[in-house]
N, C-alpha and C positions, 0 to 999 in steps of 0.2 A: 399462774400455773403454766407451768414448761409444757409445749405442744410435740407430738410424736418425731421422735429424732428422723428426720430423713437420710436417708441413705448417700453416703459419699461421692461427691462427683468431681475425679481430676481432666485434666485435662493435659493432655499429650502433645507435642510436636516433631511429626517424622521426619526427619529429614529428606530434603529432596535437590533436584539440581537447582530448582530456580527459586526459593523459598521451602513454606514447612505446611505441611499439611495435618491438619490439625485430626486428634484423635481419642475418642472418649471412651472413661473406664468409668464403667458402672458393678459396684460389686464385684466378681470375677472375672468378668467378661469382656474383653479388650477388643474393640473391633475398629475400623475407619470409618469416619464419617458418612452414612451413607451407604456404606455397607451392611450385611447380615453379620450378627455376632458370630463370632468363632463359638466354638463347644469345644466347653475343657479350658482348663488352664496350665501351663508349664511345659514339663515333656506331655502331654496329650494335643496340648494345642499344637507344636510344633511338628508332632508326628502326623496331625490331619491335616496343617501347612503343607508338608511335602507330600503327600497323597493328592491333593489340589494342586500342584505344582505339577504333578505329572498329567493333568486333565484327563481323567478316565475317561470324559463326557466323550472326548475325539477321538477314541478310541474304537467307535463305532465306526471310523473310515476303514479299521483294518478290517471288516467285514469283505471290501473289495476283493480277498486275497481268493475267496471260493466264485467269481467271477468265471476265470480261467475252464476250472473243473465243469461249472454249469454249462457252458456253452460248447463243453464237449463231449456233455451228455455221460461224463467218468464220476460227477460228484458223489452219488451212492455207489460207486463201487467200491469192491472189500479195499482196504485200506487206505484208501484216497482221504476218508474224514477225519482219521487220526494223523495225517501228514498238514490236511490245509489245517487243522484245527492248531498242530504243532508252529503253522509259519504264519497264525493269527498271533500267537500268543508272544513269538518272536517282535514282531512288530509292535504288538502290543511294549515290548519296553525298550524296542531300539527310540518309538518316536516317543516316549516317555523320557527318554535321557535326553532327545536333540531339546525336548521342549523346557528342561531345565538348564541345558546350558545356553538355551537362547533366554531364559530369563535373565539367567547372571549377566550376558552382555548385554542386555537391554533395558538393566533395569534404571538407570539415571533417567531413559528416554520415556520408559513405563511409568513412571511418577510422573509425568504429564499429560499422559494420557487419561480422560477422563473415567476410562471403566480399567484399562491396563494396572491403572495405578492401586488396585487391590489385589494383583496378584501378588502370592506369597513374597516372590523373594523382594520389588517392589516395595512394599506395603513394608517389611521387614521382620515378618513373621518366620520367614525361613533365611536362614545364614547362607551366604555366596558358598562357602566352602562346605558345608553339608551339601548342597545341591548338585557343586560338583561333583561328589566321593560317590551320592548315589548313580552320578549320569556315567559315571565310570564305570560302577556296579553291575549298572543296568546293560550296558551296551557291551559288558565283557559276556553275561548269563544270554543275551542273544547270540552273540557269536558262536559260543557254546551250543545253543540248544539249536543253532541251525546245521551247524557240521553235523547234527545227530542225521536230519534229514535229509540232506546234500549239500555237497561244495556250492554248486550251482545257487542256492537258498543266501548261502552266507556270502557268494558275490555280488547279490541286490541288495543285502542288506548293508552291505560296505558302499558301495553306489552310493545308496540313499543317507548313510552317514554323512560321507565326504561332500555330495550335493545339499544336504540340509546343514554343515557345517559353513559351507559357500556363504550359503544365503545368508546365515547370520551372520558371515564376516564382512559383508560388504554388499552382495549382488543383490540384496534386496532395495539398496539405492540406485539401482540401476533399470530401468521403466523397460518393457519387455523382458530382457533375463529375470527379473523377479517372478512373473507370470510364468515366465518356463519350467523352470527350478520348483516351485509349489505346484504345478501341474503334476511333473515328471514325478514328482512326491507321490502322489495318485495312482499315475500308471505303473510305478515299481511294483505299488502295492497287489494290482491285476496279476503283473508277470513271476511276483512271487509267488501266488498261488500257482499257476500254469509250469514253476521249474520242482515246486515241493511235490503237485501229483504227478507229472512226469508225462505230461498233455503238450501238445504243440501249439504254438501260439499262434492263429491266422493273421493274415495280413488286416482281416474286416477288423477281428477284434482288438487288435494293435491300435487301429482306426477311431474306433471308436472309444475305446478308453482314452484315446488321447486329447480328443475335441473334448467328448462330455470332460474331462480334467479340466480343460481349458474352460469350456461354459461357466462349470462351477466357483473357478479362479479369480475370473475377471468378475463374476456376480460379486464376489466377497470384494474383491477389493471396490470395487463399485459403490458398496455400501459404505466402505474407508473412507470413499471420495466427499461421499450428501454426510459422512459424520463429520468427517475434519471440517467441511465447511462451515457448520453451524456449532463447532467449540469452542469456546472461550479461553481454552487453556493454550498456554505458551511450550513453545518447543514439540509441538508433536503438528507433523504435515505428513501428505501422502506423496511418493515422489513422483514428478514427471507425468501425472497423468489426468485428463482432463474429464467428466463426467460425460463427454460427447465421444471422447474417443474409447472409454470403454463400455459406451453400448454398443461399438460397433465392434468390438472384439467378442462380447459375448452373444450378440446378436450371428455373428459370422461363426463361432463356435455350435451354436445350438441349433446352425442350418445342418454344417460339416455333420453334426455329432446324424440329427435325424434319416442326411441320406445315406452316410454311413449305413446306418443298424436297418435300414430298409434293405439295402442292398445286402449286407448279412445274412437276413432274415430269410431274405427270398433263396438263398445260396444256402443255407441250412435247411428248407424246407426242401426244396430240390434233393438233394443228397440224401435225405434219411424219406425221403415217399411221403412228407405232411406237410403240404405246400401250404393248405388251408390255417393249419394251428399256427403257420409261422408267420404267415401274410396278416393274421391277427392281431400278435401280438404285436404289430407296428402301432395297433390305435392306440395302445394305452399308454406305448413308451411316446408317442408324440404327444399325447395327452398330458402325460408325466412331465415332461421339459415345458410346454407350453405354462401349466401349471407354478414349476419352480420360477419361470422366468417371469410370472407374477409379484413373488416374491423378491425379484433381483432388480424389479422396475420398481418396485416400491422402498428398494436401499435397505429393505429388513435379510439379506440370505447373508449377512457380515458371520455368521456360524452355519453351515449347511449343515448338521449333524443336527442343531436345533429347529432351522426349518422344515426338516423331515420328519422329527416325530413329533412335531406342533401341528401338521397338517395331514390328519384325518383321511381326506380323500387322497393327496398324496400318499400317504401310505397302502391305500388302498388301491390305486392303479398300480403301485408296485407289485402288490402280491398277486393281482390279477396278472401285469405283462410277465413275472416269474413263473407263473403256472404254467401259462401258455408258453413259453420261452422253452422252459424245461422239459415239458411232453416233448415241442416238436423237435428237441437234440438230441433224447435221449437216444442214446448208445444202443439201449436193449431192445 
């Protein structure tokens, strides 16, 4: 007597630069090895390909953009929400397009990479030429929606094109200008918000968005550093940089970033009469960086987006040094 037919199992090989990477289809479901299945099959799966391709998850960086507004005490004013909210959403698909044309050129090198090598266009769930027609899409609908809210808007976001185009051509083989360039990525994101509500940018806050960028920069690629060493896989290195030399970039970043926003702090409190609320809020953003750079000694902050809502009390000395931050700016 014949036993219950089991269910079909083939077996795939993707290609890649250096060999084939192997990839199994059970019933509908096509995923790489190692990976979570996709959901859906056909045009479904390829439509939630390019939706992962644009990584919504880092999309939480353009949060930075109401930065500007809060620290000058304008964020609730009448129509400042519907301007920052306008030059999030901007952002939201300029770096949507840069992160699918930096797949298309990266993807030989992403198939070596032990976790890169699941991204869509990699893995080959998303086509090089879809990816590009949407990064096209993407980045003409911001140009678009930022002329709505100023010239000023749509010349960061052109900046930040041309500089996150750089990097994928080349300068991210390059040890310091890489760090620069992913920084500056950061602080565009600050000075966006502060030209869409039409706020002055300080010299402190210039300051400090700049370091903490940097802090955060060197953390991730730090993490690059303790991963590449311990992978197995061929063709994927970090360039130029040594696990010793970027503690000391981010360890010098997250002194710069501290006395920064101290000295900020105190110069905001001075100025609006709440010395007290502003001299406060120092404990928790020291707290906060001490905190992250827990996470940056331990080679885990390789995504800061995820280090942030993984960590609990992190998150919660945010919202504490934002309360206090934002009483002692406020405008009114």
């Amino acid at each position: 007597m014949r036993g219950p037919r089991q269910p079909q199992r083939r077996v795939f090989r993707a290609p890649g630069k250096s060999g084939t990477r192997p990839v199994t289809q059970m019933g509908s479901r096509l995923h790489p090895t190692g990976d979570e299945p996709d959901d859906g099959d056909g045009p479904q799966r390829r439509r939630f390909a390019l939706l992962r391709a644009m990584r919504p998850k880092q999309w939480l960086k353009n949060v930075l953009v109401g930065a500007a507004p809060l620290a000058a005490g304008t964020l609730f004013t009448a129509g400042v929400p519907r301007r920052v909210l306008l030059a999030f959403v901007v952002f939201c698909m300029i770096s949507a397009s840069v992160y699918l044309v930096n797949d298309v050129l990266d993807a030989d090198n992403d198939r070596q990479h032990p976790l890169k090598s699941r991204r869509p266009v990699a893995s080959g769930d998303l086509s090089p030429k879809t990816a590009v027609t949407a990064a096209i899409v993407l980045a003409a609908a911001s140009i678009g929606l930022s002329l709505i809210v100023t010239w000023q808007l749509t010349l960061v976001v052109a900046v930040y094109a041309v500089s996150s185009l750089a990097y994928s051509l080349g300068i991210k083989r390059e040890p310091v200008f890489d760090l620069a360039l992913v920084a500056a990525g950061f602080l565009l994101r600050a000075i966006a918000g502060g030209v869409a509500a039409g706020v002055p940018l300080s010299e402190w806050f210039l300051l400090v968005a700049s370091f903490g960028s940097l802090f955060m920069v060197s953390g991730k690629r730090y993490a690059d550093v303790l991963q590449a060493k311990g992978s197995p896989e061929d063709g994927w290195e970090v360039v130029g940089y040594s696990a010793s030399y970027l503690r000391f970039v981010w360890g010098l970043a997250a002194t710069a970033t501290i006395i920064a926003y101290a000295l900020w702090a105190f110069q905001v409190g001075a100025s609006h009469g709440r010395t007290g609320l502003a001299q406060a809020s120092v404990v928790p953003f020291v707290l906060a960086v001490l905190r992250y750079a827990v996470d940056i000694d331990k080679g885990a902050a390789g995504a800061p987006e995820d280090v942030v809502l993984a960590d609990r009390w992190l998150l919660v000395l945010g919202v504490v040094w934002l309360v206090l931050f934002a009483v002692a700016a406020d405008a009114g």
